[in-house]
C-alpha beads as a LAMMPS data file, in Angstrom:
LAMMPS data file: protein, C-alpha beads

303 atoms
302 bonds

1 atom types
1 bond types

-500.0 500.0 xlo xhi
-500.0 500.0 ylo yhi
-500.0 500.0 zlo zhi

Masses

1 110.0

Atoms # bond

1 1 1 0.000 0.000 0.000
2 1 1 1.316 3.438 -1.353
3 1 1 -0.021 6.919 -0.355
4 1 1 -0.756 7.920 -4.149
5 1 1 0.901 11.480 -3.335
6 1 1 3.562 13.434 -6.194
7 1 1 6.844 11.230 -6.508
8 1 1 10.439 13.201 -5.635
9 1 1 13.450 12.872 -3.353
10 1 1 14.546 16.587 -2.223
11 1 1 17.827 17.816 -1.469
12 1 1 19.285 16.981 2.647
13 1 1 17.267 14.009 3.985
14 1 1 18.186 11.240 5.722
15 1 1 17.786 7.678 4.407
16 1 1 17.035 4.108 5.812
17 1 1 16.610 0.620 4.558
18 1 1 14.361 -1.638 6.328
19 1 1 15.499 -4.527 7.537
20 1 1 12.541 -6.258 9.401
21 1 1 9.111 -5.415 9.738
22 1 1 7.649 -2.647 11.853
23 1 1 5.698 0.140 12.152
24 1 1 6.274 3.406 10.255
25 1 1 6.590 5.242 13.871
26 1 1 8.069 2.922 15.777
27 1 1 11.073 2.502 13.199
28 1 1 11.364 6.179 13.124
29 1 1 11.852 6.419 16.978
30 1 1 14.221 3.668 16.820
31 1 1 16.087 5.074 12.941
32 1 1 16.033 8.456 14.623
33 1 1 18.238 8.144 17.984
34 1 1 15.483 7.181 19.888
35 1 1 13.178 10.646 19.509
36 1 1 10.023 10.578 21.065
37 1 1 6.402 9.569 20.070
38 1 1 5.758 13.414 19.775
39 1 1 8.518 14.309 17.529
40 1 1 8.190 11.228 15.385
41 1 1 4.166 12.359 15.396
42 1 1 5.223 15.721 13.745
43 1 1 7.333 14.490 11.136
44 1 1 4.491 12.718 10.005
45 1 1 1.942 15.508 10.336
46 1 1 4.581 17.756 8.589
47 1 1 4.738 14.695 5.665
48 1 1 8.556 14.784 5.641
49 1 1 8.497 11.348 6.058
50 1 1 8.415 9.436 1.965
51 1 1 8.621 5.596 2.036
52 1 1 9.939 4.134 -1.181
53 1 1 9.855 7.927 -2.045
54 1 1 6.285 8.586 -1.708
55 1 1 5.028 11.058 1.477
56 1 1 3.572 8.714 3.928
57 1 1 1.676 10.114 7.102
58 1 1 0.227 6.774 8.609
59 1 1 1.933 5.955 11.573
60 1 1 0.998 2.491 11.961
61 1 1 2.230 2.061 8.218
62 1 1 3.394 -1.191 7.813
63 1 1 7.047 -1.454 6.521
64 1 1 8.923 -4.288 5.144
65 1 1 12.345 -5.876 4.725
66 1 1 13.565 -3.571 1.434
67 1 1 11.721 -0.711 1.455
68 1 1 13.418 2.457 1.825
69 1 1 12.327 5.558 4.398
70 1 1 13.691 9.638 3.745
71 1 1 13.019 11.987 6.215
72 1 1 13.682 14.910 4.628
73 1 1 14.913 18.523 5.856
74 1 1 11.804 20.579 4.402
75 1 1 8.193 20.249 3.981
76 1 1 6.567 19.401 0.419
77 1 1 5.066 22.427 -1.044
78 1 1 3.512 20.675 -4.014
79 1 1 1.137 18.764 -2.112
80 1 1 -2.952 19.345 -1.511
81 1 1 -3.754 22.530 0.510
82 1 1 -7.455 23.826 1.194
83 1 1 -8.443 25.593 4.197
84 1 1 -12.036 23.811 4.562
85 1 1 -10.609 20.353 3.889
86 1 1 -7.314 18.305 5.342
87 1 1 -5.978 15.000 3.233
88 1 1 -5.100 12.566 6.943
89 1 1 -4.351 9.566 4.521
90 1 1 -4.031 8.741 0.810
91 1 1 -3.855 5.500 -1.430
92 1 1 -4.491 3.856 -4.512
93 1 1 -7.774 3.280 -2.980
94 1 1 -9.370 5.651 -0.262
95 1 1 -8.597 9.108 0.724
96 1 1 -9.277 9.889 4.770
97 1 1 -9.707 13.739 5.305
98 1 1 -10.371 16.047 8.359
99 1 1 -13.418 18.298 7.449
100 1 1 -14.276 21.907 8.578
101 1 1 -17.863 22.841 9.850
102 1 1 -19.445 24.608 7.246
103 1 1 -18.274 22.449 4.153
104 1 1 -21.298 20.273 2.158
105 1 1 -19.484 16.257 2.017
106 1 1 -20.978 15.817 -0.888
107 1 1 -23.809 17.862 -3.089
108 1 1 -27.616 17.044 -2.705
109 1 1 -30.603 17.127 -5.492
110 1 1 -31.492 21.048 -3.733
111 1 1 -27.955 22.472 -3.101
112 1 1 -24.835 22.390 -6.001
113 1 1 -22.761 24.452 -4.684
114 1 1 -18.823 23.220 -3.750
115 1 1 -18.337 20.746 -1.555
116 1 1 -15.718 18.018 0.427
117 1 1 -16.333 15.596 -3.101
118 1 1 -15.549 18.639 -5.686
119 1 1 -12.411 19.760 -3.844
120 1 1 -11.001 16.369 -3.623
121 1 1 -12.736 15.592 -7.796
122 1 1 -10.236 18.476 -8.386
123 1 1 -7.326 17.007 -6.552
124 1 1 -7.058 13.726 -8.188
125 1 1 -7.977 14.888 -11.620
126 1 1 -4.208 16.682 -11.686
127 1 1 -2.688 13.195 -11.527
128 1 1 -5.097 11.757 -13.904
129 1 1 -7.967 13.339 -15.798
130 1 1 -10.125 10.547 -15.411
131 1 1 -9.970 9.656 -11.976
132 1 1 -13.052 10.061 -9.764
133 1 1 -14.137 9.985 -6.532
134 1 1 -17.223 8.051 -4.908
135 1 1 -18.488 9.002 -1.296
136 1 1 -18.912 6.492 1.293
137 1 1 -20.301 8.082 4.261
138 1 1 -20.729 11.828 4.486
139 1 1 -21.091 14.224 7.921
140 1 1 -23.447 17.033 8.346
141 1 1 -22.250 20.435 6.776
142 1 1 -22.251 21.743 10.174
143 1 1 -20.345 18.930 11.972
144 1 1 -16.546 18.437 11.534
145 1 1 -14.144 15.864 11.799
146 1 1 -12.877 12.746 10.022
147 1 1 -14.745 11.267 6.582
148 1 1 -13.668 8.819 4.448
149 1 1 -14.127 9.198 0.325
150 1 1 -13.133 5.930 -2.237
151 1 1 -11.226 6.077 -5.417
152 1 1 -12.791 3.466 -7.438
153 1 1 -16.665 2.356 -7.760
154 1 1 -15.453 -1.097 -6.660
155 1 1 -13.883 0.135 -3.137
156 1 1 -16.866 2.267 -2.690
157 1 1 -19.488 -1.117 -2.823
158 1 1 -17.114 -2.381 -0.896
159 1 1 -16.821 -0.085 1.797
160 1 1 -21.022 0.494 2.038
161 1 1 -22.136 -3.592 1.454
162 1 1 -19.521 -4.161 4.675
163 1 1 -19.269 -0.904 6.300
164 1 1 -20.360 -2.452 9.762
165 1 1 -18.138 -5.336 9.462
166 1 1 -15.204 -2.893 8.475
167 1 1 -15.315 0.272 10.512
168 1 1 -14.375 -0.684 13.822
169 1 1 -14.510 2.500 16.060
170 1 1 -16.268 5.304 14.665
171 1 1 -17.096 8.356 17.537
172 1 1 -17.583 12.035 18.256
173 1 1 -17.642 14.467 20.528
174 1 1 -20.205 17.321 21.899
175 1 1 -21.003 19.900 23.996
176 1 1 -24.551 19.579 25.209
177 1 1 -26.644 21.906 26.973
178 1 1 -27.613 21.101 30.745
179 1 1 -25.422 18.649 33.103
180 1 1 -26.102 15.234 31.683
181 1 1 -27.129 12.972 34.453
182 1 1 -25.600 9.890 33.532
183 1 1 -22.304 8.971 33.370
184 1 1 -22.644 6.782 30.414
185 1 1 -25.574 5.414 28.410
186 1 1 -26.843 4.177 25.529
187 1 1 -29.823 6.271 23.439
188 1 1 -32.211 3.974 21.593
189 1 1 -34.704 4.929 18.852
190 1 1 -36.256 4.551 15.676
191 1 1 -35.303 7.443 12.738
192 1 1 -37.583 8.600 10.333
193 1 1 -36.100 11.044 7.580
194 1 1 -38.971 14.276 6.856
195 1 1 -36.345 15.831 4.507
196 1 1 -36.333 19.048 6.436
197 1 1 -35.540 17.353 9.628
198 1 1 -35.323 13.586 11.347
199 1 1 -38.497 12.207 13.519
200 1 1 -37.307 10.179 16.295
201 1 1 -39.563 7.502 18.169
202 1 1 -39.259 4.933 20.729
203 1 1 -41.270 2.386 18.948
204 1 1 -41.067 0.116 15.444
205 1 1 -43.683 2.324 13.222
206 1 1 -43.042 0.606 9.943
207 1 1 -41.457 3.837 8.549
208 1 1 -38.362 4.564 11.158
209 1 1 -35.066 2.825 11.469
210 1 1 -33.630 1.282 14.563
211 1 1 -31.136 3.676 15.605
212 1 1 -28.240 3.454 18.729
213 1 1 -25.603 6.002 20.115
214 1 1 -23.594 4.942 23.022
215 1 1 -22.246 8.239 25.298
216 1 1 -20.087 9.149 28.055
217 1 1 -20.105 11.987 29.688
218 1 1 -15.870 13.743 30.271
219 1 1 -16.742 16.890 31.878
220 1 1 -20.021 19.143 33.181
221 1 1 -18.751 22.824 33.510
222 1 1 -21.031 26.148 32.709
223 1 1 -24.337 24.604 32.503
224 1 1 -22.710 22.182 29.687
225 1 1 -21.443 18.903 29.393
226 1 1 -18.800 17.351 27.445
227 1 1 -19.625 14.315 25.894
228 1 1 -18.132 11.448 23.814
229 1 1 -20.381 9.131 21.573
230 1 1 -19.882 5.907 19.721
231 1 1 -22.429 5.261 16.833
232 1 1 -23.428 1.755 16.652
233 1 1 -25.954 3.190 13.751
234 1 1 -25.278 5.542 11.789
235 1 1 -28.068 7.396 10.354
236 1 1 -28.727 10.983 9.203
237 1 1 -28.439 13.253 12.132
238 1 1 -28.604 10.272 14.590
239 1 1 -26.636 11.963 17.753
240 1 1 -28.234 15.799 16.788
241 1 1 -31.575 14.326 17.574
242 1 1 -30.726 11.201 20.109
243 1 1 -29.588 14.453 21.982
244 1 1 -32.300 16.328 21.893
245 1 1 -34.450 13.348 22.726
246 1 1 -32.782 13.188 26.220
247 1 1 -33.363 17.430 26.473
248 1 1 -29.835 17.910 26.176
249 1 1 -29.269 19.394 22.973
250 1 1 -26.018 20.173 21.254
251 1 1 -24.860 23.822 21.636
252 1 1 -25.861 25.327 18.050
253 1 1 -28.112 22.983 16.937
254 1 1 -31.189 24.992 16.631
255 1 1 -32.838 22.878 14.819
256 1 1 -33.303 20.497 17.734
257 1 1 -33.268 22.374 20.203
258 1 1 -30.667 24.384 21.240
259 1 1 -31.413 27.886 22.120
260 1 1 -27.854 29.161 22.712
261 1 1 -24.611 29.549 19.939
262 1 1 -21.178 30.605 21.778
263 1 1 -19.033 29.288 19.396
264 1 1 -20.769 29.939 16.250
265 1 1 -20.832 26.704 15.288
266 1 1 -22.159 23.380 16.054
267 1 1 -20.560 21.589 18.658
268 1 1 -19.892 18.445 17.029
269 1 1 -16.509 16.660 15.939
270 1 1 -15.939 13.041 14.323
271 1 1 -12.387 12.818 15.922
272 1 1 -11.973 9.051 15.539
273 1 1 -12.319 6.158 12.588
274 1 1 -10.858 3.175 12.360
275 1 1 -10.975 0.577 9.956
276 1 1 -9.653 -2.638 8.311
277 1 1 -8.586 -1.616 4.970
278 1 1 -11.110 -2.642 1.704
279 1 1 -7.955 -3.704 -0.387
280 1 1 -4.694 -4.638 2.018
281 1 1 -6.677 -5.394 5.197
282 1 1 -4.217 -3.624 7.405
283 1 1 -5.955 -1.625 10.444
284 1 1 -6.227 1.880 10.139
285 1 1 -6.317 4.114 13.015
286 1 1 -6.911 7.756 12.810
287 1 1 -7.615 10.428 15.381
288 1 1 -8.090 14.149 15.581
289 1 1 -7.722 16.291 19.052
290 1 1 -10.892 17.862 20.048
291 1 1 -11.749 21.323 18.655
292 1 1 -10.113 23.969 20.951
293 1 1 -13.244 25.927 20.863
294 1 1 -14.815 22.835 22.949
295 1 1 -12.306 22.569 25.507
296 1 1 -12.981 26.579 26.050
297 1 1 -16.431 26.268 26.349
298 1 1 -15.707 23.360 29.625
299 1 1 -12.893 26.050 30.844
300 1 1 -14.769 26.681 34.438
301 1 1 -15.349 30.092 34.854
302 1 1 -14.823 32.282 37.858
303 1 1 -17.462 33.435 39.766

Bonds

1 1 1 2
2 1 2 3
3 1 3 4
4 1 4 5
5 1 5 6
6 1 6 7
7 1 7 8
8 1 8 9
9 1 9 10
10 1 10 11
11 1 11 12
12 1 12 13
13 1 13 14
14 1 14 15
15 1 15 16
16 1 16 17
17 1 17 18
18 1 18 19
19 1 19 20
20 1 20 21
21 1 21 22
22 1 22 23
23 1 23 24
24 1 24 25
25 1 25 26
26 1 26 27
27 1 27 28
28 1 28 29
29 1 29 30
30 1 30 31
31 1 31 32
32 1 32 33
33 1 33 34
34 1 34 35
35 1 35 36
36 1 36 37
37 1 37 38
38 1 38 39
39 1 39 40
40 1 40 41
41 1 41 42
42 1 42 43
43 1 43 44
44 1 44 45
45 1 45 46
46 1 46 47
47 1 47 48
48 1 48 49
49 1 49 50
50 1 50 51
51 1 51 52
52 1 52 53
53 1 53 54
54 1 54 55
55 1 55 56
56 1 56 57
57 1 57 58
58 1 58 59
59 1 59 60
60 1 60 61
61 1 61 62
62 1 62 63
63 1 63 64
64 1 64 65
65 1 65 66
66 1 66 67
67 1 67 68
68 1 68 69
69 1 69 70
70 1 70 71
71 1 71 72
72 1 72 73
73 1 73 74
74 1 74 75
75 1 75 76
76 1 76 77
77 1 77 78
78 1 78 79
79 1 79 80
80 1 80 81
81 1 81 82
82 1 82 83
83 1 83 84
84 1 84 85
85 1 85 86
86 1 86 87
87 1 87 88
88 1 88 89
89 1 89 90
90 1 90 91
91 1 91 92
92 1 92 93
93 1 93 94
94 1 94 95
95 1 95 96
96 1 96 97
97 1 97 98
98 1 98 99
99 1 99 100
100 1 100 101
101 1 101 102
102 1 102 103
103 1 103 104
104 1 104 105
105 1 105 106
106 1 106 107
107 1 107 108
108 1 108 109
109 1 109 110
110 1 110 111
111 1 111 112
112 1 112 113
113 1 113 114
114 1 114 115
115 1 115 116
116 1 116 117
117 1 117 118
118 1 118 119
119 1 119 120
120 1 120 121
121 1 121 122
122 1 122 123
123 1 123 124
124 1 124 125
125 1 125 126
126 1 126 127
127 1 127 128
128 1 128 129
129 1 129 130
130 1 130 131
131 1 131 132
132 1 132 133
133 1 133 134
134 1 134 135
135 1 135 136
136 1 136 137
137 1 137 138
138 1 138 139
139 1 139 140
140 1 140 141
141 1 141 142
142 1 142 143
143 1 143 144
144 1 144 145
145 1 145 146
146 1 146 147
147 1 147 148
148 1 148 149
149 1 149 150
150 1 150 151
151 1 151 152
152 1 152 153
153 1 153 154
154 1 154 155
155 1 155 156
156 1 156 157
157 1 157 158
158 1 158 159
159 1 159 160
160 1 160 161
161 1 161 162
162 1 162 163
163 1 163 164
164 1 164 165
165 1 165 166
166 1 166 167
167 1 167 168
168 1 168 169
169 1 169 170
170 1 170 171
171 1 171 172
172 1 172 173
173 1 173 174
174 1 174 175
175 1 175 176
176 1 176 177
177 1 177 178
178 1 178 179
179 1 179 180
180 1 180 181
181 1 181 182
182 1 182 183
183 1 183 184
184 1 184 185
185 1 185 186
186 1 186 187
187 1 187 188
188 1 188 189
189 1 189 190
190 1 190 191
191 1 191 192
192 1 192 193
193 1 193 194
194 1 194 195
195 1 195 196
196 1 196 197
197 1 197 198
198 1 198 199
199 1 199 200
200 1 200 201
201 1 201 202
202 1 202 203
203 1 203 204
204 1 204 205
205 1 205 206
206 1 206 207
207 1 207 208
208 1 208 209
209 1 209 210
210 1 210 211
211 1 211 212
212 1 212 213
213 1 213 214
214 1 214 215
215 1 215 216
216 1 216 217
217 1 217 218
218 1 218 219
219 1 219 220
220 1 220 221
221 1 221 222
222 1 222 223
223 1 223 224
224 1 224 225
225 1 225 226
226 1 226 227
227 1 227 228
228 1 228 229
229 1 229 230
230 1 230 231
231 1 231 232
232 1 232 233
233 1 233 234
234 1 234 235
235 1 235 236
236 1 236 237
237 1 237 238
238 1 238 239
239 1 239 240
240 1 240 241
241 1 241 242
242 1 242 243
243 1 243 244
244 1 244 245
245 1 245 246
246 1 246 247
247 1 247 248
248 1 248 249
249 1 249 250
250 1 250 251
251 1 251 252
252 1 252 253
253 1 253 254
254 1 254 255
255 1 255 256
256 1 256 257
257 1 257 258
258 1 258 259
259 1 259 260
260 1 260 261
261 1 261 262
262 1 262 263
263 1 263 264
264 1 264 265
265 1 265 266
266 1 266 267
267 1 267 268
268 1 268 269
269 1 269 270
270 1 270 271
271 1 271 272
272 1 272 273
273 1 273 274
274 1 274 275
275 1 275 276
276 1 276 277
277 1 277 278
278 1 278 279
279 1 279 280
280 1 280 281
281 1 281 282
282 1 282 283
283 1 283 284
284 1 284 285
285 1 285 286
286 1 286 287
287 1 287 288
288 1 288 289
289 1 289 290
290 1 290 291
291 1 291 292
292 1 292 293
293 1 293 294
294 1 294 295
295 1 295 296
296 1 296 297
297 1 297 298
298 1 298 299
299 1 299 300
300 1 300 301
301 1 301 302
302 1 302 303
């Protein structure tokens, strides 16, 4: 498995040959004089790190007996930039990126205007005119966080026909209005799509689909609380309104609920997926900090 990013070996870098198999960060901390997890973390982030001379940001990369790894002196400055829209990982067959609130993942039958899929179309087209890409999950334009898109048709049916099977660990987190009363829990309900919103109820109508959100509650502070959910469904605005179904709605979400907006945003962040690949089968791990604006929001104020 390659990350399908532009080919070249810059000037002052530092070269190793592999001689057993490892893990892309653990072989750097070892290459590298023993550095730390941190450092070896941000010459990944800053994709200085090429394996068999292609930029490689995967830390659990799997290397083998032959290949080569550069860490070069400077960052790449030929590689994707957007300021809605972060490439985490690349390949021959998915791309995994970090999305900004605000950004569309894909277009709908009412609104055309540019979104997550156009920005990455444009991307891949510079390599190769033809090449595509197919959406496999999408978020909410207002919620954040990790998504994954496919490169072929085939990888997308893949990826949806075994999506539960696949995706491993999948969660978010929120700031809610109120002090949540439980510590942890699990919201239950059946989802019914009305186009300009989703109908939740607690019984089997014939129309809604089962629909479960596990939570914990990290932090109350301010007349919020900070929570962290795991989707064992994944519908269309499943933890928005299993939220507001236990009157504790996400800060921003006026739509269901929420009558205040500090951040100007809302509150919600996919900042974890993790999934056996479609193609190689190796486990991918990704993970994104939570949103600085949330952490401010639990800062306790003084009285």
């Amino acid at each position: 498995m390659r990350n399908n990013m532009p080919r070249s070996t810059p000037p002052a870098n530092t070269q190793f040959t592999v001689g057993e198999t490892a893990e892309l960060m653990a072989f750097l901390m070892k290459a590298l004089d023993g550095i730390s997890r941190t450092r070896a973390k941000n010459l990944l982030t800053n994709r200085v790190v090429l394996v068999d001379n292609v930029i490689t940001t995967q830390y659990n990369f799997q290397l083998n007996p032959g290949m080569t790894v550069t860490v070069c002196r400077n960052r790449h400055n030929h590689e994707f930039h957007n300021p809605m829209l972060k490439i985490v990982y690349e390949d021959d067959y998915i791309i995994v990126v970090e999305k900004k609130e605000g950004l569309l993942s894909v277009a709908t039958d009412h609104v055309k205007e540019r979104t997550a899929q156009h920005i990455l179309q444009e991307y891949v087209k510079l390599q190769n005119r033809r090449n595509r890409i197919f959406v496999v999950h999408r978020l909410d334009r207002d919620t954040s966080g990790l998504m994954m898109y496919a490169k072929d048709e085939q990888t997308q049916n893949h990826l949806r026909d075994n999506w539960h099977e696949l995706v491993t660990d999948r969660r978010y987190v929120a700031v809610v209005q109120g002090d949540m009363e439980e510590e942890a829990g699990t919201i239950r309900s059946f989802l019914t799509d009305r186009k300009l919103y989703v109908a939740s109820k607690e019984y089997d109508d014939g129309e809604g689909k089962l629909s479960i959100t596990h939570f914990r509650t990290i932090k109350r502070a301010n007349g919020l609380s900070l929570l962290e959910l795991n989707l064992e469904t994944g519908r269309k605005n499943q933890i928005r309104v299993h939220l507001s179904d236990k009157r504790h709605p996400i800060v921003g979400d006026e739509r269901y609920g929420s009558n205040i907006n500090p951040i100007g945003r809302l509150a919600l962040h996919a900042f974890k997926l993790c999934f056996t690949h479609p193609v190689t089968h190796q486990q991918l791990e990704f993970e994104t900090p939570y949103p600085t604006l949330f952490k401010k929001l639990m800062l306790k104020q003084r009285q």
